[in-house]
TORFITOR-54898 format. One record per residue: x, y, z of N, C-alpha, C in turn; residue in three letters. Coordinates in steps of 0.2 Angstrom, whole numbers, always signed. Each point is the difference from the previous one (the first is absolute). Layout:
N
X:Y:Z:X:Y:Z:X:Y:Z:ALA
...
//
This chain:
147
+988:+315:+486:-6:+0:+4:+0:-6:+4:UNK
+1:-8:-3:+3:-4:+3:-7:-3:+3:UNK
-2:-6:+2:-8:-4:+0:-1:+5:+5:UNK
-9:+0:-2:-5:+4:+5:-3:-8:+3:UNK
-1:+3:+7:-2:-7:+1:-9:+3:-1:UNK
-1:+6:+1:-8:+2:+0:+0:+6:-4:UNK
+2:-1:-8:-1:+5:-5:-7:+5:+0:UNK
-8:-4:+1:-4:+5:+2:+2:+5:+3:UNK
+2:-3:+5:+1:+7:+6:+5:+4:+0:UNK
+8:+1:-4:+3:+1:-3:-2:+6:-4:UNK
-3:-2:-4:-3:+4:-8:-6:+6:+5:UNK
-4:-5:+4:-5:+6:+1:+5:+5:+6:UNK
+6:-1:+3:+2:+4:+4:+4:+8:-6:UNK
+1:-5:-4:+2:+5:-6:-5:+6:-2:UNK
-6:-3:-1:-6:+3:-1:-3:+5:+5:UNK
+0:-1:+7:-1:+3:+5:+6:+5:+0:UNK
+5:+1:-1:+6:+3:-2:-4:+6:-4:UNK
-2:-1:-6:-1:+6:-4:-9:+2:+2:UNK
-1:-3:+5:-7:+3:+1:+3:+4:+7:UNK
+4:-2:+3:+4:+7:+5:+2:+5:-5:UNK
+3:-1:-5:+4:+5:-5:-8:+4:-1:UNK
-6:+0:-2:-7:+3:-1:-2:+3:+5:UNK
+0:-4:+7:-4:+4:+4:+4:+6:+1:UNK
+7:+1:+2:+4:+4:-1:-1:+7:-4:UNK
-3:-1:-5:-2:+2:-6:-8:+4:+0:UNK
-2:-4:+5:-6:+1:+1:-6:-4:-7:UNK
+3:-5:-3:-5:-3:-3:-1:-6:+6:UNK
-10:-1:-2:+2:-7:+2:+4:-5:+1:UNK
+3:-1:+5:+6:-5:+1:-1:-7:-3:UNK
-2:-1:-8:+0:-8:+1:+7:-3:-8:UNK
+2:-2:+2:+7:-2:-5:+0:-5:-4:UNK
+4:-2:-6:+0:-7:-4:+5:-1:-1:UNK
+2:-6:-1:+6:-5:-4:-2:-2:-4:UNK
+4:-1:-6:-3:-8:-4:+8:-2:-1:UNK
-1:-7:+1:+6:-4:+1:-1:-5:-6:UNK
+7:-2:-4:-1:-4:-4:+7:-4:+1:UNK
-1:-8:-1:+5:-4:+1:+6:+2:+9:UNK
-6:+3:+6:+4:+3:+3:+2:+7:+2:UNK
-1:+4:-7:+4:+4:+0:-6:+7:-1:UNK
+1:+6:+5:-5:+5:+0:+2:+4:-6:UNK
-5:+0:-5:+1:+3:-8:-4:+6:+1:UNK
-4:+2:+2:-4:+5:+2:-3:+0:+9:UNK
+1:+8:+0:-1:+2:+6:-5:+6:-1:UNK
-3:+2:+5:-5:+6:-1:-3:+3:+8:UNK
-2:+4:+1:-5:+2:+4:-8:+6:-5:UNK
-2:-1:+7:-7:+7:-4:+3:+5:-1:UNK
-3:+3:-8:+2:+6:+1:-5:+4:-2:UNK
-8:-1:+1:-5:+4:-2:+2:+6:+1:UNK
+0:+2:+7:+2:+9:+3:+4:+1:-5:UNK
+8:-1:+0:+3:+1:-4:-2:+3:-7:UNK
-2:-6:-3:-1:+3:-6:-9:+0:-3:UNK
-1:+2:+6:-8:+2:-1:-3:-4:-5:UNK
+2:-7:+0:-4:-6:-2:-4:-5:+3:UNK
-6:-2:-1:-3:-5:+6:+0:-7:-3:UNK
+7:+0:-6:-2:-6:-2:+10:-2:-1:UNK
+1:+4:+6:+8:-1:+2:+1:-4:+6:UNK
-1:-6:+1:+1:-4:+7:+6:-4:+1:UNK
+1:-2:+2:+7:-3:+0:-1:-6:-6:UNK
-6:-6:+1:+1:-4:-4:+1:+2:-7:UNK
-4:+7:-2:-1:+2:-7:+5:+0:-3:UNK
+5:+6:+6:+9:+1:-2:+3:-5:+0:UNK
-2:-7:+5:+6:-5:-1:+0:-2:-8:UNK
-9:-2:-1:+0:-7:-6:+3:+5:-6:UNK
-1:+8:-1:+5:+3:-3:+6:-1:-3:UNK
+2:+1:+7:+8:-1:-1:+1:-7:-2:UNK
-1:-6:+3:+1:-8:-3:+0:+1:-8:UNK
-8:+1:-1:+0:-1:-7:+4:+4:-7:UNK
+3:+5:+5:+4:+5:-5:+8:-5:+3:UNK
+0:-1:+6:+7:-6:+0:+2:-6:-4:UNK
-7:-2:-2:+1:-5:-4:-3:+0:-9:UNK
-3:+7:+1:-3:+2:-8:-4:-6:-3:UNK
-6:-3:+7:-6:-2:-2:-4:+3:+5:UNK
-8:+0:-4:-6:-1:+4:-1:-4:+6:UNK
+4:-5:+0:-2:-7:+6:+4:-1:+4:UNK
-3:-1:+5:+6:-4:+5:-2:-6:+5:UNK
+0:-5:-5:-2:-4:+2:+6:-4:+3:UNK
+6:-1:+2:+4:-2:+3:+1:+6:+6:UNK
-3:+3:+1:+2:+4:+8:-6:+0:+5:UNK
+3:+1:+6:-5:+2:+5:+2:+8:+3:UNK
-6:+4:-1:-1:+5:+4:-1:-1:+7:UNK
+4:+5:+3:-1:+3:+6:-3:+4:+1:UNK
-4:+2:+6:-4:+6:+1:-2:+1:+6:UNK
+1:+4:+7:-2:+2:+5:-10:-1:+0:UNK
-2:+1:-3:-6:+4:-1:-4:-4:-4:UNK
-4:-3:+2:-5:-6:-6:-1:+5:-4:UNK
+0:-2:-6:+0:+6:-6:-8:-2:-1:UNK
-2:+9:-4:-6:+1:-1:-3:-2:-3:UNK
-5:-1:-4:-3:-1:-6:+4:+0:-6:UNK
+2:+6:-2:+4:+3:-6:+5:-1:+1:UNK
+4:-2:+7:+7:-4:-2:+0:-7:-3:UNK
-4:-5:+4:-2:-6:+0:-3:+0:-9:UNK
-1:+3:-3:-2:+2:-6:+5:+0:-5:UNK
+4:+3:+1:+7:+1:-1:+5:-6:+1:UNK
-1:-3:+5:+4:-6:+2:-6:-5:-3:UNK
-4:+0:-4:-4:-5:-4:+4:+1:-7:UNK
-1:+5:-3:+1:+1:-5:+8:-2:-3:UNK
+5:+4:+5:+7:-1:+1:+0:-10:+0:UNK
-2:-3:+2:-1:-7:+2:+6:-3:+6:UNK
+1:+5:+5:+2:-2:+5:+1:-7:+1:UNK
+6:-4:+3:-1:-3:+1:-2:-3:+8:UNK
+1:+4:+1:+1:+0:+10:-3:+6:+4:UNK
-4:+0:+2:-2:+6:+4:+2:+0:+9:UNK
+3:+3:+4:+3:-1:+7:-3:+7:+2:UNK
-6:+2:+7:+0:+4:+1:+0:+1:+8:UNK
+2:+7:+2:+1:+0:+8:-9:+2:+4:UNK
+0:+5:+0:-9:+2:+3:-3:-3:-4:UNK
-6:-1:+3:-8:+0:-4:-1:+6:-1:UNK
-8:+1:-5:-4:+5:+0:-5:-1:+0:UNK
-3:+0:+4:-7:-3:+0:-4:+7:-4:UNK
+0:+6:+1:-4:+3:-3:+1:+1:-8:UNK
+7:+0:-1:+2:+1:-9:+2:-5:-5:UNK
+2:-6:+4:+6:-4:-1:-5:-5:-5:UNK
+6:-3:-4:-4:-4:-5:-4:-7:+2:UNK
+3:-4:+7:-3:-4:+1:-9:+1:+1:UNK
-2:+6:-2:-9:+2:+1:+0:-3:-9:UNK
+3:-3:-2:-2:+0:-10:+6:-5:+0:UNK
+2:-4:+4:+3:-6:-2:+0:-2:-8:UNK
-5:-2:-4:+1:-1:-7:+4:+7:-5:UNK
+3:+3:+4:+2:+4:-6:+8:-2:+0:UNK
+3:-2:+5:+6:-4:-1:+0:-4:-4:UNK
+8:-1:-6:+1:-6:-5:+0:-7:+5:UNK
-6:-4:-4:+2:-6:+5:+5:-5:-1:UNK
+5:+3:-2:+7:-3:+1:+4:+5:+5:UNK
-1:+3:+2:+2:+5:+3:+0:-4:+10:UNK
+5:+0:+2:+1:-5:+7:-1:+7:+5:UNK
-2:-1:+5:-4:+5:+5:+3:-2:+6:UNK
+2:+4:+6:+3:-1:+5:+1:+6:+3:UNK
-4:+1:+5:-1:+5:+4:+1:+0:+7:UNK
+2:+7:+3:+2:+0:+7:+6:-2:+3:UNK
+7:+2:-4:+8:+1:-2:+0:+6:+6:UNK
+3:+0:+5:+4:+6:+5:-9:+2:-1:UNK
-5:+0:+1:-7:+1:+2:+1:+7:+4:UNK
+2:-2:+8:-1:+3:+4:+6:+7:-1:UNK
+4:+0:-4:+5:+4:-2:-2:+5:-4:UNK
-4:-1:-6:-6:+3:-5:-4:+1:+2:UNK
-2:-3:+3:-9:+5:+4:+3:+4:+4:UNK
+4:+1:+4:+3:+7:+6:+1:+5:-5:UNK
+3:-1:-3:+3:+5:-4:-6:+4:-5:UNK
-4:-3:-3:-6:+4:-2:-4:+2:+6:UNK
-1:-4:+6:-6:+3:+7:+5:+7:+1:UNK
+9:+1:+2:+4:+6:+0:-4:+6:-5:UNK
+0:-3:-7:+1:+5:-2:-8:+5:-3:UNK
-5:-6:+2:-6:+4:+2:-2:+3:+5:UNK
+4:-3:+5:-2:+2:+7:+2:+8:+1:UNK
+7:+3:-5:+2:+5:-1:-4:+5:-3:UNK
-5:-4:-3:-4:+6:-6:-6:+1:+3:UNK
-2:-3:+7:-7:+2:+2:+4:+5:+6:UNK
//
């Protein structure tokens, strides 16, 4: 892969990647990486339609996968990627998992966990508005199709 000179941007363009793979799909378009030492160990999109789960989002399937990658609970040496500021119960999730990095592309002002900022681990490093304007299109497209 060879130095990134702007790895944020890099990893969330990955992530925008599988949130195109969703809208496609017709789930909400929002996608995840988690990256460890570099390297994208888990990848996901939503799959609630799919699999008639509302507790199937992209974060919920990435920290999944990592944690079955590494057959722990914790990830505290990785940073998740996520189009989409995660909700409550992801951010809940990424509490729990002990993330150690959080990178996210849109805000949400209506669902998104920055309304309950204390429910993040406070070790958990915060950084928001990665390809921004690239992740909010793509959710304005894909509701703007549904009204």
């Amino acid at each position: 892969m060879g130095i990134l000179t702007d790895p944020d941007s890099y990893f969330m363009q990955q992530a925008i990647r599988l949130a195109e793979q969703a809208l496609e799909q017709d789930e909400v378009p929002v996608g995840a990486v988690v990256v460890s030492n570099g390297h994208i160990i888990a990848r996901a999109h939503n799959l609630v339609e799919r699999l008639h789960d509302p507790t199937a989002h992209a974060e919920m399937q990435a920290i999944t996968a990592a944690c079955n990658h590494f057959g722990s609970k914790y990830l505290t040496e990785c940073t998740l990627y996520v189009t989409l500021e995660p909700c409550t119960m992801c951010a809940t999730a990424i509490y729990w998992a002990q993330v150690g990095r959080l990178v996210y592309g849109a805000s949400d002002p209506k669902l998104g966990f920055t309304r309950h900022q204390h429910i993040m681990h406070p070790k958990t490093q915060i950084l928001g508005g990665i390809e921004e304007d690239t992740c909010g299109q793509l959710l304005k497209d894909f509701f703007k199709g549904k009204r």
